[in-house]
C-alpha positions as CSV (number, residue, x, y, z in Angstrom):
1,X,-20.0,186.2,37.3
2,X,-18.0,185.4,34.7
3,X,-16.7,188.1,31.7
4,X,-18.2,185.6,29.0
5,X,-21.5,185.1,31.3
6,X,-22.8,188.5,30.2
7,X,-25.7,188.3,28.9
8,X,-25.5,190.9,25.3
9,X,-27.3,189.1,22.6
10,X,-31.1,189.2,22.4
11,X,-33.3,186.6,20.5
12,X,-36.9,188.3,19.6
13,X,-40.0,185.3,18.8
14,X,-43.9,185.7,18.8
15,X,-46.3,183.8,21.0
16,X,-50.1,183.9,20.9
17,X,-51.9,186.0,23.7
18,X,-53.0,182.5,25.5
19,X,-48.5,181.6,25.4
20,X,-47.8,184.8,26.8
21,X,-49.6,184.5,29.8
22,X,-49.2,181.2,30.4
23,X,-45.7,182.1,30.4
24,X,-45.9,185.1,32.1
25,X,-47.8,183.4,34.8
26,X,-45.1,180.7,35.2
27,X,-42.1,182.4,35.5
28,X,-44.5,185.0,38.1
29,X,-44.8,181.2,40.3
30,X,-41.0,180.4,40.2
31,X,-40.0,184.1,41.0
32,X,-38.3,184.7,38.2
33,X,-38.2,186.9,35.4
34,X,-39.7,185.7,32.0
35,X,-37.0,186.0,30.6
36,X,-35.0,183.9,32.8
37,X,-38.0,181.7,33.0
38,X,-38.0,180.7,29.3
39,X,-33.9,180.5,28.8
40,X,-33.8,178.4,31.6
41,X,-37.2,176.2,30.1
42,X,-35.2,176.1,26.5
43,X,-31.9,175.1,27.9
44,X,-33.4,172.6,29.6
45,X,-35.0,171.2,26.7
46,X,-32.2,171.0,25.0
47,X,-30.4,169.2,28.0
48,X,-33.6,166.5,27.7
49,X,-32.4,166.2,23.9
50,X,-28.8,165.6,25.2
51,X,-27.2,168.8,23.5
52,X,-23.6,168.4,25.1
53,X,-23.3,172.5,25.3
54,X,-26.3,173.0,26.9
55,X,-25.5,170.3,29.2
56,X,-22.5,172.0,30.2
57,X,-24.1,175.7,30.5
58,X,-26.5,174.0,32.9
59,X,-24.0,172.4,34.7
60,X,-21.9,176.0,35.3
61,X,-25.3,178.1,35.9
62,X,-27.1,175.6,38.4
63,X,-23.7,174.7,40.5
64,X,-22.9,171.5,42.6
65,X,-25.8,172.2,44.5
66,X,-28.9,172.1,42.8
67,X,-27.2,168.5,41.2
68,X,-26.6,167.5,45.1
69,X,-30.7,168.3,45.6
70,X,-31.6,166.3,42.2
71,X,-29.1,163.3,43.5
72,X,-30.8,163.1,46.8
73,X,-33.9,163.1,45.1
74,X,-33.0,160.4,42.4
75,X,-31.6,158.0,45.6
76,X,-34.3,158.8,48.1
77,X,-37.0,156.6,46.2
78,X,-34.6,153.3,45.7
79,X,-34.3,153.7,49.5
80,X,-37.4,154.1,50.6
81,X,-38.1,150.6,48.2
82,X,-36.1,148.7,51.0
């Protein structure tokens, strides 16, 4: 990890009893802490909206890999078509 990947700041917002569990449950199915869960579920939203930084902190956090996975994925059904 990275010096400027440390994680230091903290952002603080309610949810209703029925989001919290939801939530809770979510991040419980992928492993994963909450609040990893919901960083990772705003960042991606913000990828979706085509934010160029968040585009680029998803990039560096999810590695070559995971994009190698999504290509495959993205190719496998225009195959499968012929």
């Amino acid at each position: 990890m990275r010096a400027d990947d440390t994680k230091t700041e903290t952002l603080q917002f309610k949810v209703t009893e029925q989001e919290r569990k939801l939530i809770e449950r979510c991040a419980a199915e992928e492993g994963t802490t909450v609040s990893k869960y919901v960083r990772g579920a705003v960042l991606m939203s913000m990828v979706m909206d085509g934010k160029a930084e968040a585009i680029r902190i998803v990039a560096r956090e999810v590695g070559e890999k995971a994009f190698g996975v999504v290509r495959q994925k993205l190719v496998r059904p225009t195959q499968e078509g012929r």
